[in-house]
C-alpha positions in Angstrom: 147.1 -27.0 53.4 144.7 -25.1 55.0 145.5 -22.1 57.0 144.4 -20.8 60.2 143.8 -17.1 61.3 142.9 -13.7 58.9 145.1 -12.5 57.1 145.1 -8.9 55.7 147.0 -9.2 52.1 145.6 -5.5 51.1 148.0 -4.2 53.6 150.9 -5.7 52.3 150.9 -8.8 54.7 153.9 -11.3 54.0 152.8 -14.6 54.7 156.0 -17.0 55.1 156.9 -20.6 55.4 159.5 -21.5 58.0 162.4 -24.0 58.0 160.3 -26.1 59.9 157.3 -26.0 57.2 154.9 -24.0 58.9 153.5 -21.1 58.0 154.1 -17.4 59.8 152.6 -13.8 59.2 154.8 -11.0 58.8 152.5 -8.0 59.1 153.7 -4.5 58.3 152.4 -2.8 61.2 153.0 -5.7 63.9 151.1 -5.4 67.3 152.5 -7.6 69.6 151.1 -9.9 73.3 154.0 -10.6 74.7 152.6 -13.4 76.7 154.9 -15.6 79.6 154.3 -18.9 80.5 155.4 -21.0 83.3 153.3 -24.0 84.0 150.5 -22.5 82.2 149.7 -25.5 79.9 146.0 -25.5 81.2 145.0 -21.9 80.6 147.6 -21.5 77.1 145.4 -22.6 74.6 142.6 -20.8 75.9 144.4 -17.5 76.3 145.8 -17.9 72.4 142.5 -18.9 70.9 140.5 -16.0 73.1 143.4 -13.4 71.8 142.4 -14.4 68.3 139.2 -14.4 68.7 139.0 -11.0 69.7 141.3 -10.3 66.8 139.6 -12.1 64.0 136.4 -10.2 65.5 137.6 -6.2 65.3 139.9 -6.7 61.8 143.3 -6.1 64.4 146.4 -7.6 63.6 147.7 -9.3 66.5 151.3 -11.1 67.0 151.3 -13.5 70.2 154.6 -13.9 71.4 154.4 -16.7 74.1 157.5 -16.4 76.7 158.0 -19.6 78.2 161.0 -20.1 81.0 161.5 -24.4 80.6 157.8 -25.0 82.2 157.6 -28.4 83.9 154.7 -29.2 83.1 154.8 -29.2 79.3 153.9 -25.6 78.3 157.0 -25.1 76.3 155.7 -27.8 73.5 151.9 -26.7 73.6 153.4 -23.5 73.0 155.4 -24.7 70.0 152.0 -27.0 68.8 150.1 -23.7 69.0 153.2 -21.6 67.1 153.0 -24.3 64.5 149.1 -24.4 64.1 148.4 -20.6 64.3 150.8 -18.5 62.0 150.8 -15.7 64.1 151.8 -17.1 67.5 155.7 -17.4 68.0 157.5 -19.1 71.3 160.5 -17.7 72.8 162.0 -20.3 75.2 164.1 -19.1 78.0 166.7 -21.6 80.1 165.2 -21.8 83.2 162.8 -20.1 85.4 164.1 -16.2 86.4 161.1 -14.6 87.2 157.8 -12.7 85.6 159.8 -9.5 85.0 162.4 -10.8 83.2 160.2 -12.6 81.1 158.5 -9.6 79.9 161.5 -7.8 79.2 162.9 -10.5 76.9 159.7 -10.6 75.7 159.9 -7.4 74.9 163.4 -6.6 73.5 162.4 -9.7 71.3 160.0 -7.7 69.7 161.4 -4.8 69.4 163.9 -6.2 67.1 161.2 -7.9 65.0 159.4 -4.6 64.6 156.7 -4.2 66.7 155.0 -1.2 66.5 153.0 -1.5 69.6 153.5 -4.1 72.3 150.8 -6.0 75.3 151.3 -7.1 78.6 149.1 -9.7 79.0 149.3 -12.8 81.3 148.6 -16.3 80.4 146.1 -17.4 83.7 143.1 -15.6 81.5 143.2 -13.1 85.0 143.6 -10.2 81.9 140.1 -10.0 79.7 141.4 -9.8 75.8 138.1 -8.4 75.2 139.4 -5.2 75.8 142.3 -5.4 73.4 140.3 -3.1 70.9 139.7 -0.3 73.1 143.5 -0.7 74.1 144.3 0.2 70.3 141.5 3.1 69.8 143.0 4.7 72.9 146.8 4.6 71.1 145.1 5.9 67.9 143.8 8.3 69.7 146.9 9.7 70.8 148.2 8.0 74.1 151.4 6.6 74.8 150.4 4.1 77.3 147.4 2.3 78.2 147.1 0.7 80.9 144.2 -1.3 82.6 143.5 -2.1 86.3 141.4 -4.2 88.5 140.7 -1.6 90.9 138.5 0.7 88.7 135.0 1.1 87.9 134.1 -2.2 85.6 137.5 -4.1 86.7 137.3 -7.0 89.4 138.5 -10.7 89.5 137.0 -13.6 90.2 137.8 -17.1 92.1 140.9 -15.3 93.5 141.5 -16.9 96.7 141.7 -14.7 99.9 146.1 -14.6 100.0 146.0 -13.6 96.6 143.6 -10.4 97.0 145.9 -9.6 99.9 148.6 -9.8 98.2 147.5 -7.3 95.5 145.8 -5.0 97.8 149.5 -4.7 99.9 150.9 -3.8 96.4 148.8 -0.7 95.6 148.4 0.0 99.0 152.7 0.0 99.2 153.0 2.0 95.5 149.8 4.7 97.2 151.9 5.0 100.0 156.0 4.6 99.9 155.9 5.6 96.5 153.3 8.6 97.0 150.9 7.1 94.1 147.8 9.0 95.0 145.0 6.0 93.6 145.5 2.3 92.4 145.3 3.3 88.9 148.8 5.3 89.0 151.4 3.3 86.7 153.4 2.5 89.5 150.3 0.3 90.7 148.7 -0.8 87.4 151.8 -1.4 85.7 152.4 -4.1 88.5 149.4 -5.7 87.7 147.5 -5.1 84.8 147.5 -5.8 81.0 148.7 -2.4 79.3 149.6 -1.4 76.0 152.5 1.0 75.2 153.7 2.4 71.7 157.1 1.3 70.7 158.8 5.3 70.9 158.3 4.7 74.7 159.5 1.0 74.6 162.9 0.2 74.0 165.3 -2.1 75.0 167.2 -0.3 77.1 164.6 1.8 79.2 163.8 -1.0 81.3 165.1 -2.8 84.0 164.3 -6.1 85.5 162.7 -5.9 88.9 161.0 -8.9 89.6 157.6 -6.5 90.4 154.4 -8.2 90.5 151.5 -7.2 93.0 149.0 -9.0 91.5 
């Protein structure tokens, strides 16, 4: 049976076969995308297969945890297709749709409890570039607690947004610069709302966070 991905048995990696026959990686230092989908089925594949690419590409050992809240159209089982082809994608289903924020966080309590030494925000619409995943980690390494990226700094930008969306994410920062006395669009309280970021698990645990609903995109 071949297997898909790179796996890293010099580093102790435990490679494991489910009850349902396929194959999962257990790494010992576990990096986790915690990844929500709702009615994504379009842009999931691409957003798993660009993660590993990048991945595969910089020796970094990557866990995708795909969040999916009972999408309509279908992205639940392409998310379990894609758990079952690539050992190191997981799905969490959720009941029912309860918003982006509280995705995340059960996202992220999820893998906390598996291990996860250092956990992604990342959206599924391919909006967040995985190409900067490896500066995302050399930052961490380097001693930060939190990484966080942003579309409003020199190099960031989006593309084929249309014209309610950009307003809708300039009213966010422009809310966190002012009511919350952020001085620039790259303070957390603006980046955090919509940007991919990186945090080390000392600062993420279960209880710290709340669920909000935020999202200025």
């Amino acid at each position: 049976m071949p297997i898909s991905g790179r796996f890293y048995p010099s580093t102790g990696t435990d490679i494991r076969r489910t009850r349902g026959g396929s194959l999962k990686v257990y790494w010992p230092t576990m990096n986790t995308i915690v990844l929500p989908t709702y009615n994504e089925r379009d842009n999931l594949r691409h957003a798993v297969v660009r993660i590993r690419e990048v991945a595969d590409g910089h020796d970094l050992q990557l866990h995708t945890l795909i969040v999916d809240d009972d999408s309509p159209d279908g992205t639940g089982e392409l998310a379990d297709g894609l758990a079952a082809e690539y050992p190191d994608v997981e799905v969490l289903h959720r009941a029912g749709k309860e918003g982006l924020g509280k995705a995340y966080l059960a996202g992220f309590r999820h893998a906390l409890d598996a291990g996860a030494d250092l956990l992604f925000e990342m959206d599924a619409d391919l909006s967040h570039d995985a190409s900067y995943l490896p500066h995302f980690v050399d930052l961490i390494d380097q001693g930060a607690d939190l990484v966080l990226g942003s579309r409003y700094v020199r190099g960031g930008g989006v593309e084929n947004w249309k014209l309610s969306r950009k307003a809708i994410s300039r009213g966010g920062c422009l809310y966190a610069q002012t009511v919350l006395a952020c001085p620039t669009a790259t303070s957390p309280a603006v980046s955090s709302a919509s940007a991919a970021r990186c945090s080390r698990r000392s600062t993420s645990t279960p209880s710290t966070p709340k669920a909000t609903g935020f999202r200025s995109r």
